[in-house]
N, C-alpha and C positions, 0 to 999 in steps of 0.2 A: 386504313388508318394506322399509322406509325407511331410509336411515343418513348419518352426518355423522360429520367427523372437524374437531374445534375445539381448536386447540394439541395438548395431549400427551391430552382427552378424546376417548372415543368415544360419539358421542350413537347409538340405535337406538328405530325404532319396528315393534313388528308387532300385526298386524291380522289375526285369522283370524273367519271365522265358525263361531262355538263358542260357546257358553255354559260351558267348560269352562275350561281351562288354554293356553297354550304355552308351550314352548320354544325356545330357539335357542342352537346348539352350535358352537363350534371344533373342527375334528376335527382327525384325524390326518392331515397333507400327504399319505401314501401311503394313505389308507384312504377313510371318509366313513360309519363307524357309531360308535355310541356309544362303543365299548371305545376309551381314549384324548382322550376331548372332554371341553372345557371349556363346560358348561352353567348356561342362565341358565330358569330356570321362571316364570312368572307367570301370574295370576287375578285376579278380581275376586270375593268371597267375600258371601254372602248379606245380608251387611248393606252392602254397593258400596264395600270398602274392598279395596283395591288389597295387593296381595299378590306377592313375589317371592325368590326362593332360588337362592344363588349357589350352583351343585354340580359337581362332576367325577364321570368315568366310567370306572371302569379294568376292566371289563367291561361283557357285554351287557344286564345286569339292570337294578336298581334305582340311580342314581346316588346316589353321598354326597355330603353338607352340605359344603360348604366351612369351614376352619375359620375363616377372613375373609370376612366379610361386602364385597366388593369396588364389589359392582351400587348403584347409587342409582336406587330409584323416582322417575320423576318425573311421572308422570299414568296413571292407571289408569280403564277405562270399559268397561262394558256396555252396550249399547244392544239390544234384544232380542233378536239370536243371535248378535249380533257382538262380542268382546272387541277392544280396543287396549288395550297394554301400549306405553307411554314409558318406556326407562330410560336410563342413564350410565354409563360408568365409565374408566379409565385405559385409555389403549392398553396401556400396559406397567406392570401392576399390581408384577412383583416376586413376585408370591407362586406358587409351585411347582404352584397347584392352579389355576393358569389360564392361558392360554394368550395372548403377546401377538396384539396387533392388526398384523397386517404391511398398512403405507401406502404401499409401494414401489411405484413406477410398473410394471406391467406384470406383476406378480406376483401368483398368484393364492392365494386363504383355502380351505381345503375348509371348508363350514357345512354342518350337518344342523339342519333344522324340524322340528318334529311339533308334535300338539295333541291331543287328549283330553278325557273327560270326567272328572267331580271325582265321588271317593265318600268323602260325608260329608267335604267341607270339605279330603281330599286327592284326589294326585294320581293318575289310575287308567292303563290299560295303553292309550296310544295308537292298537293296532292296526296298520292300513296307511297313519294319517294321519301319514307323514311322507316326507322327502324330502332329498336331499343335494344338493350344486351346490359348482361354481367360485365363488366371488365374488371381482373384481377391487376391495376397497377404495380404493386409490389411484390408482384408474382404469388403464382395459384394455378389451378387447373381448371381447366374452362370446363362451364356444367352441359354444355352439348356434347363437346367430348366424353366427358365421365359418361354421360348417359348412353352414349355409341358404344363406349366401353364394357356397357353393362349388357348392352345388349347381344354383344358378340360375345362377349363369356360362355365356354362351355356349360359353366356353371350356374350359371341363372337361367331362369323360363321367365316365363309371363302369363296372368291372368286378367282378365278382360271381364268389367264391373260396366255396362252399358243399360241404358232404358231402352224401353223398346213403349214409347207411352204419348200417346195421342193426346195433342196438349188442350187443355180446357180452354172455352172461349168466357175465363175468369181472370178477372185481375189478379191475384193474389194465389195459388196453389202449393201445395207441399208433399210432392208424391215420393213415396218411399217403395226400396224396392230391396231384398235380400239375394246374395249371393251364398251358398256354399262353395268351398273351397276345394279343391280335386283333392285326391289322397296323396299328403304327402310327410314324409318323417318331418318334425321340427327341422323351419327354414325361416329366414329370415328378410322380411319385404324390405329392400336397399334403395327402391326407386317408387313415386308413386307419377304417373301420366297424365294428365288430362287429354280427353278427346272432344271436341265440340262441332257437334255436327252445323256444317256451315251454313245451311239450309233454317234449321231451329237459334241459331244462336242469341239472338236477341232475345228469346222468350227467357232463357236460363240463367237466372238471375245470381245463384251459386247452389253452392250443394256442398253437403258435408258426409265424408264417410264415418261412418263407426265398427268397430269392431268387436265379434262374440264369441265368448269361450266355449258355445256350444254352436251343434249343428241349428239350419231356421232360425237364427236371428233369436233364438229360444234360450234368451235369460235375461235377468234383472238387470245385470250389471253388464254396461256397455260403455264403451271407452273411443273419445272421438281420436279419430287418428291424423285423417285432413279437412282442411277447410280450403275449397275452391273458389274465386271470385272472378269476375271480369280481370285479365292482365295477371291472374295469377301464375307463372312461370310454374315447371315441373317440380318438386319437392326431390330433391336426392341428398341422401344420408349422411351424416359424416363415415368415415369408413369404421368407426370405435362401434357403431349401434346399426342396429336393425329393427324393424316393428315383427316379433316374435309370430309366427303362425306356423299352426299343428296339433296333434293330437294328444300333447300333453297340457298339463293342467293351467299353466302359462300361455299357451299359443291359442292366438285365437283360431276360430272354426268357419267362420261366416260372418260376413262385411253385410251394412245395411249402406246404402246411399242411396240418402233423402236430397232432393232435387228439389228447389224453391224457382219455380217457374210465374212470370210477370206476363200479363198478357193484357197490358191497358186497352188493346186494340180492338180485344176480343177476337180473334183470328180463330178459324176453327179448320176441321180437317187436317193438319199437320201432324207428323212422328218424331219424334225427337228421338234421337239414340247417341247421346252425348253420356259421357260417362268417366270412368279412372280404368286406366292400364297400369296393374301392378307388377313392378320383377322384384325376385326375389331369388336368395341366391340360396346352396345345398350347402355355402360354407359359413357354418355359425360367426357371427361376430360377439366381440367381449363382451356389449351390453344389449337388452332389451330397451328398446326407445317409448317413450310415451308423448301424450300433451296433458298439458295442461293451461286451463282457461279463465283468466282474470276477469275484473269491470264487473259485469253482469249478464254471463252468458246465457242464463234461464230464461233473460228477461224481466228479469223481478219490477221493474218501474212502468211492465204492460201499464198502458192506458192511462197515462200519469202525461198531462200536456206537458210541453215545453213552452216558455215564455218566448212574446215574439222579439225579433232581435237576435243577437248574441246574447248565448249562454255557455255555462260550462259545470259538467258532472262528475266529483273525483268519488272515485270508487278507491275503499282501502281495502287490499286481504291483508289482514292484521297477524303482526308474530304467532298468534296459538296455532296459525292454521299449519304454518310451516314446521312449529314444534312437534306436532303430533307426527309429523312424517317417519318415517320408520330410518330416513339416511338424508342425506347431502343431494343435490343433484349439479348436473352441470347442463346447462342451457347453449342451444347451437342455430336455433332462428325461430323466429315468432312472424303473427299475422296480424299485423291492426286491421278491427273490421268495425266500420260504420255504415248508415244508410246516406240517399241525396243530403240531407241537410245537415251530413256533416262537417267538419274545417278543419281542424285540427283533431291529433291526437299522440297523447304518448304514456309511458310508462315509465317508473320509476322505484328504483330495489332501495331499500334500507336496510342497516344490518339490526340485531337487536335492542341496539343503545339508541336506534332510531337515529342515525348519522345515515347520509345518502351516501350509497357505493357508485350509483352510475344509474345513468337515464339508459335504459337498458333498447328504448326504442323510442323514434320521433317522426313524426310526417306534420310537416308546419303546414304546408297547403294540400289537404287531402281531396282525392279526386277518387270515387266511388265507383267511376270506370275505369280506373284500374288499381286494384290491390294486389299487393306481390309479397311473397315472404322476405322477411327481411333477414337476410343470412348472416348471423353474429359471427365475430369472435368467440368459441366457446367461452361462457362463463361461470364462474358458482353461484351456486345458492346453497349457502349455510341455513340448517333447522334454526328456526327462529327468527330470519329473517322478512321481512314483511313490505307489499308492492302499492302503489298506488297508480293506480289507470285514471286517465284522464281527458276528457273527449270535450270539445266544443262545436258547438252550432252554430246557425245563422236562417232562424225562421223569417218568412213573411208575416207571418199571424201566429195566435196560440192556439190553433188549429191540430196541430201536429202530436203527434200524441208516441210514446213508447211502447215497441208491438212485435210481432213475427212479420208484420206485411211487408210492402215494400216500401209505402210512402210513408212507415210507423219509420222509427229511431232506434237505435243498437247501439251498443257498446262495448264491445269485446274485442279482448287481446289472446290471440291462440298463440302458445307458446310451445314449444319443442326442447325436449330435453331424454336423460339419459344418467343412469338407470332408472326403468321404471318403477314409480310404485304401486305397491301390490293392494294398497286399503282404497277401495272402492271410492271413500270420500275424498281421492285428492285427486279426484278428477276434472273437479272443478273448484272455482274460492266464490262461492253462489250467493247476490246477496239477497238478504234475508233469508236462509236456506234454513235455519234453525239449525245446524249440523256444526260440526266441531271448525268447517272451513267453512266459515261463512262471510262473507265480507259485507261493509258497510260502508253507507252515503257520509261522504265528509262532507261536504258540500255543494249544493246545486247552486242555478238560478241564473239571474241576468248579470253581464258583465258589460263592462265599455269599452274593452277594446280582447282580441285575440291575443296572447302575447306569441309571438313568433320569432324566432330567432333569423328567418331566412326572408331579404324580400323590404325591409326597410324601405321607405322613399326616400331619405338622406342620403343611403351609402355611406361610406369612410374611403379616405382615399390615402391613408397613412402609408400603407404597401406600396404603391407606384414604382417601378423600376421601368429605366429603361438599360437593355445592355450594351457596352461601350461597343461603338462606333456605329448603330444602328438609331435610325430615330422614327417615328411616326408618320404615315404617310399626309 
């Protein structure tokens, strides 16, 4: 895959060996499958004429036709099992069924590939020929790279957080498991891994690490560091912060990772040993990193139905909680996390005066098999500022109820940020928590439509270009 960015055009070239089709998708910032991506298909068709179709994806099936034709072919070729597709088009087309081009420095695109073979002149079922990635458009460092770089560092080691635990023949499980940490002077965690043993993976549903300033998992105060899901990519730092660990009063001592294991099948006899690979490096960086957790990470709405239908839940952490904070932070990627029945979700900052600064995170069509960190722009957040998360559904009945399980309902935004705080309560914005950062229900309940910004059935077709002396096949 080739690409260029020329004024407000985006030129792209790919090149697969196929005699069949490709594609190349925009997805979802928090996702990286089809459901939510803006897609571009193209072939070379039996008589060597070049072939291409602007589509979107609001599930996992068959994409539909855009109602603007946006893409401009511009050189299409077989050469005997090799296809190249050349095309064009607007960074920021305008029309509701594509997604723009973000050229921001240092900000990264989720893109899905695939490729396929053609029956009868269409496009057939890809299989396992495809694949999702970062792409830094307007330049950036790729996170597999960083990550290769970290690990060849003289400077950095690695610790290894894995289960060794014989999965229940239970639906629902939550097994916790504590690491202590080898002996080391204050060092700084820069990278965090997941490993998913390929054997168990379907049963492990996600798992969150925490972190304790004593040896044995042995104190009150414990501070979540990640949260892993299905499709969640590797967590790597900005280079400003690190997640603190050591033997001073700041560093932590010992990881617990709780493992939420789904086993509708009842399957028994099985080990699972999926777990987190942490590195960390000997050379301090300027800040200690933390999270912190929006919506209602406790769970506070346990056992509380949902209406059947679409609904939707805004949770506020209101200005006091941010006021109490002892400093400023600045924010560098966050994790929306729902269960199946969820659709949307997002969040959104305000500053004191209660004026919106920015939709800080969005996923218009959320897909629960895969959640991915969403890696920001670093931002601020000013003491006194205050967030609103906001999640919608889609039940069959009112059945459904809010829980730890897996077919209960969630609602939480894990958020990443730097310098940490040191007061125990701003670890979360917990609602109903009686605590100084407590957040509360703006409003629940049924609604009549999703509002989504991505994915329309109209489209807009105002953007249309085509460039001179090229036209449409």
């Amino acid at each position: 895959m080739y690409w260029n960015v020329a004024g407000d055009a985006f030129e792209l070239a790919l090149r697969v060996r196929t005699s069949g089709w490709i594609g190349f998708g925009i997805a979802e910032p928090g996702g990286g499958g089809m459901k939510g991506a803006d897609i571009v298909t193209g072939f070379v068709d039996a008589e060597g004429v070049g072939k291409i179709n602007d589509m979107y994806a609001i599930n996992n099936g068959q994409p539909y036709p855009d109602s603007c034709e946006n893409w401009e072919l511009i050189r299409a070729e077989k050469i005997g099992d090799t296809t190249t597709i050349e095309l064009k088009r607007l960074l920021n087309t305008g029309d509701s069924q594509d997604r723009a081009v973000d050229t921001e420095l240092g900000k990264p695109t989720k893109i899905i590939y695939s490729w396929g073979p053609l029956n009868n002149g269409k496009i057939a079922y890809h299989a396992a020929n495809r694949f999702t990635k970062r792409i830094y458009f307007g330049g950036g460092d790729d996170q597999v790279e960083i990550l290769e770089g970290i690990k060849s560092d003289p400077y950095t080691a690695s610790f290894s957080m894995l289960n060794n635990y014989t999965v229940s023949p239970t639906t629902t499980v939550y097994q916790a498991k504590c690491f202590d940490l080898p002996e080391v002077d204050d060092v700084h965690a820069i990278a965090l891994e997941h490993f998913i043993q390929e054997s168990t993976a379907e049963f492990v549903h996600h798992f969150v690490l925490e972190g304790y300033h004593k040896s044995n998992c042995n104190s009150r105060l414990q501070r979540p560091i990640w949260a892993w899901a299905p499709g969640t990519q590797h967590l790597i730092l900005p280079t400003k912060a690190g997640f603190r660990i050591g033997p001073t009063g700041n560093g932590f001592r010992s990881f617990r990772l709780e493992t939420h294991y789904n086993n509708p099948s009842l399957k028994y006899n099985l080990v699972d040993k999926s777990g987190v690979v942490m590195h960390y490096t000997t050379e301090l960086r300027e800040h200690d990193a933390g999270m912190f957790q929006l919506g209602d990470p406790s769970v506070g709405l346990s056992f509380q139905s949902l209406p059947e239908g679409s609904s939707k839940y805004e949770f506020e952490c209101p200005s006091a909680c941010t006021q109490s904070w002892s400093h400023d932070i600045t924010v560098f990627s966050t994790l929306l996390h729902m269960h199946s029945h969820g659709v949307k979700m997002l969040t959104e900052q305000y500053n004191k005066e209660g004026a919106k600064l920015r939709t800080t995170a969005n996923i218009d069509w959320y897909d629960p098999e895969i959640q991915d960190n969403i890696f920001l722009l670093p931002f601020k957040v000013n003491r006194g500022d205050s967030f609103k998360t906001t999640c919608f559904y889609e039940t069959p009945d009112n059945l459904t109820m809010f829980g730890p399980n897996s077919e209960d309902e969630m609602c939480i935004d894990f958020m990443y940020y730097y310098p940490i705080l040191r007061d125990p309560q701003t670890v979360r914005c917990d609602y109903e928590s009686h605590q100084n950062c407590s957040s509360r229900l703006l409003s629940s309940g049924t609604v009549r439509s999703i509002d989504r910004q991505f994915g329309d059935e109209s489209g807009s077709c105002q953007s249309v270009f085509l460039a001179e002396g090229h036209s449409r096949p």
